[in-house]
C-alpha positions in Angstrom: 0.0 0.0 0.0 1.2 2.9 -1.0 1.1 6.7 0.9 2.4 9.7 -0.9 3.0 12.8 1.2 2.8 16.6 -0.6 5.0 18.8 1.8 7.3 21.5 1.8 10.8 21.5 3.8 9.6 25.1 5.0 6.1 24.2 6.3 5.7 23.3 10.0 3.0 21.6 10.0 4.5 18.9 7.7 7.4 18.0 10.2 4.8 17.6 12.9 2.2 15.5 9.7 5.5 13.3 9.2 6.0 12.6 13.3 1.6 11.8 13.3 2.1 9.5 10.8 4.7 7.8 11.9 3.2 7.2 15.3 0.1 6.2 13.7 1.8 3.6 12.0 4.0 1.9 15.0 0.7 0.8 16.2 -0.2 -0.3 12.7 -0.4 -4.1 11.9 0.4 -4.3 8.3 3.4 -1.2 8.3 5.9 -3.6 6.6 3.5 -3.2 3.4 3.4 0.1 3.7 5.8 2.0 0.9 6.2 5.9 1.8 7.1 8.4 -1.2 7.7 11.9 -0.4 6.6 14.7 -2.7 7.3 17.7 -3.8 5.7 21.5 -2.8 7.0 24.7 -2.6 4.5 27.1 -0.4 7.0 30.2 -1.8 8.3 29.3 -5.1 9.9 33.1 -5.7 11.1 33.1 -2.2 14.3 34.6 -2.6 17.0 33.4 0.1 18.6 35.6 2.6 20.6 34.1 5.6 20.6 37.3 7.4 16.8 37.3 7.7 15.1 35.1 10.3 12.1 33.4 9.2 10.2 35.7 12.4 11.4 38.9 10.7 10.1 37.4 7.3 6.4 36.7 8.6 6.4 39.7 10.1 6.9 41.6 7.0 4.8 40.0 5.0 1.9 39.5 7.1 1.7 42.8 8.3 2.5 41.4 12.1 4.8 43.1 14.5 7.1 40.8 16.0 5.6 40.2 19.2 2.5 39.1 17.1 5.1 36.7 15.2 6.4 35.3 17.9 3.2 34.6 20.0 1.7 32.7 16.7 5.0 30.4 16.1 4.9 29.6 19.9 1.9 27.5 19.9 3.3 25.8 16.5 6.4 25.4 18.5 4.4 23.8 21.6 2.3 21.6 18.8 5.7 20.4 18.0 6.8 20.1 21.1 4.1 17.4 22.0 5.1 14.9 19.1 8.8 15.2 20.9 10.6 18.0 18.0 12.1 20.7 19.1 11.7 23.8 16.5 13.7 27.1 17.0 12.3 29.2 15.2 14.6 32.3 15.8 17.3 30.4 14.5 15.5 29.2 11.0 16.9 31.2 7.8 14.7 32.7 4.7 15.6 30.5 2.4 14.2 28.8 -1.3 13.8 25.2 -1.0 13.8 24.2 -4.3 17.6 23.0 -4.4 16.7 20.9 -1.2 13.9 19.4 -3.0 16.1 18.8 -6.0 18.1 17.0 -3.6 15.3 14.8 -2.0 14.2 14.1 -5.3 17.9 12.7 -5.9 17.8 11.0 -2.8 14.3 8.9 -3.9 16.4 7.0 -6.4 18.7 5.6 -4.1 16.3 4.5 -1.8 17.1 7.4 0.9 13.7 9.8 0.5 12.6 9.3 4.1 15.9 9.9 5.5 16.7 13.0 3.5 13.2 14.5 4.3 13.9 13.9 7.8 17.7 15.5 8.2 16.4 18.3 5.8 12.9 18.9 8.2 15.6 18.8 11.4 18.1 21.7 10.2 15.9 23.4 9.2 13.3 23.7 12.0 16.1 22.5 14.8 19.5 23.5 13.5 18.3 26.6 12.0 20.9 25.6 8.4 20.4 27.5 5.5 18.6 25.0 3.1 19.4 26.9 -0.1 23.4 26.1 1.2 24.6 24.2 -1.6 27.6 22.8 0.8 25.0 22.6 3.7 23.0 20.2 1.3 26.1 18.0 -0.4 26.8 17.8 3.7 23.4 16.5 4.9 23.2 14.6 1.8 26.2 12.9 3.1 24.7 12.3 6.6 22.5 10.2 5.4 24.5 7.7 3.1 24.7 9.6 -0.7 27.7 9.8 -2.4 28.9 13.4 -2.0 30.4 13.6 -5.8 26.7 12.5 -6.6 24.8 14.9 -4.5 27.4 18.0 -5.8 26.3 17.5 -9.6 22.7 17.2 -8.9 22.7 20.6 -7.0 25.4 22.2 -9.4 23.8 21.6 -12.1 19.4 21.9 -12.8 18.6 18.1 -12.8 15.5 17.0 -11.0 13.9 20.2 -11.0 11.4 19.0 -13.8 10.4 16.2 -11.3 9.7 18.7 -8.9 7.5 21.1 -10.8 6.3 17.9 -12.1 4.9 16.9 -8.6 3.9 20.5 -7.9 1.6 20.3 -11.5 0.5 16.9 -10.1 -0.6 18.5 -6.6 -2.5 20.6 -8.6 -4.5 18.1 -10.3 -5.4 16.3 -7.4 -6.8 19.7 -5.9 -4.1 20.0 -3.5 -4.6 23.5 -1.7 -2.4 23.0 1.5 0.4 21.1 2.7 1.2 18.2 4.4 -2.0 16.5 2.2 -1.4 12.8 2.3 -2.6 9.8 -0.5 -3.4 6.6 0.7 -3.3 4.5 -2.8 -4.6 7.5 -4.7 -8.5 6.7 -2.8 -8.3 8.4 1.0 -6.9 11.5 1.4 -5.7 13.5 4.8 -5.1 17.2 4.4 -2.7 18.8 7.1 -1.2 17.8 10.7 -4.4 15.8 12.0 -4.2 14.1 14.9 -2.8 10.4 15.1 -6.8 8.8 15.9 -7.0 10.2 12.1 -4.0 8.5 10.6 -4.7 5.0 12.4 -9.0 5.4 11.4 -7.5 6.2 7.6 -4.9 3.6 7.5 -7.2 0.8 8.8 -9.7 1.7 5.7 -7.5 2.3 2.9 -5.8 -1.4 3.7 -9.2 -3.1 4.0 -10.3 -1.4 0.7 -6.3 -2.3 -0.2 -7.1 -6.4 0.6 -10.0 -5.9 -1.3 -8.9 -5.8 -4.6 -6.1 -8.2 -3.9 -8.1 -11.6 -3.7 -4.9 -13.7 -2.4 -4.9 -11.3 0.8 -8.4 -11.8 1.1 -8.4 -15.1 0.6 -5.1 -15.6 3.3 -6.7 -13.3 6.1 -10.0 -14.6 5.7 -8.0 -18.3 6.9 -6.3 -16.5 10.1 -2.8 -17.0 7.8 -0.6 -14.0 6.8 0.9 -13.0 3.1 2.6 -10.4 2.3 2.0 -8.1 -0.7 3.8 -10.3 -3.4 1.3 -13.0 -1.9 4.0 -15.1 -0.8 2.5 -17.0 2.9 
């Protein structure tokens, strides 16, 4: 079964979607047949990246807030946060487009590390406060988590991937996207934004029993107390 996630690296309410999720599906019997792809959106495309700007001062200016408006909003995402066990310091997180980073989480898909780059990326950014438009800062983290660095420097110095990522941006679109995180269970259930975990488990249950549905040799296998997995091998 198969979940894509829309989010963006920049959004906080998709680091806190990811950790909702992922609770959701400790408790979830049938997780090993559960295939994650992470997708691409970009809430400020023409953002234009600026390390000496905080992302407070940025909100502030652009939503008409003064600062101590600012800061009282982003504590209660930071206390949101906070009770799925992140720790987000937002003083510390730099105006900054995240297309390269998506470029390199796109990279990262076809070696099997999307999860892991989504995560580092979501953590220095909302945690380490690293500028995500860094091209070293990115060949760095890409390294943390197991890609060749000579690989990860010609993605970002060069414009590869960045079709794929408009691509899943056009895509988003299509499927009437409007807000991110917005998560697909096999293209039938949808979840849009940071529910709670009762949510994820109630969505998960449904989607796999529609899932076993259209697979007859899962059917078949449950219906007989026995187990398969999704190549129906038992």
């Amino acid at each position: 079964m198969k979940i894509e996630i829309w989010s963006d690296i920049m959004c906080p309410f998709c680091y806190i979607g990811k950790r909702r999720l992922e609770s959701a599906l400790e408790s979830f019997e049938y997780k090993d047949h559960v295939k994650i792809e992470w997708k691409s959106f970009l809430l400020n495309p023409d953002m234009k990246t600026d390390p000496e700007k905080s992302t407070l001062e940025y909100l502030s200016e652009t939503k008409g807030w003064s600062l101590e408006q600012t800061q009282q909003i982003t504590n209660q995402v930071v206390e949101m946060a906070e009770g799925e066990g992140l720790t987000y310091r937002m003083e510390n997180t730099v105006v900054a487009n995240a297309k390269n980073a998506h470029r390199l989480l796109q990279l990262s898909k076809t070696v099997e590390k999307g999860d892991a780059m989504k995560e580092r990326l979501l953590r220095a950014y909302f945690t380490e406060g690293k500028n995500i438009d860094d091209l070293s800062t990115l060949i760095s983290l890409a390294e943390e988590v197991g890609i060749d660095k000579e690989r990860a420097q010609a993605c970002l110095e060069s414009n590869e991937f960045a079709a794929k990522v408009d691509q899943d941006i056009s895509e988003s679109r299509q499927i009437g996207v409007r807000g991110v995180p917005f998560f697909v269970l096999d293209r039938k259930f949808g979840i849009s934004g940071a529910q709670p975990v009762e949510v994820f488990r109630d969505t998960l249950n449904k989607a796999w029993e529609d899932y076993v549905k259209e697979n007859p040799i899962l059917q078949m296998n449950s219906s007989e107390g026995s187990s398969c997995d999704i190549n129906g091998n038992c």
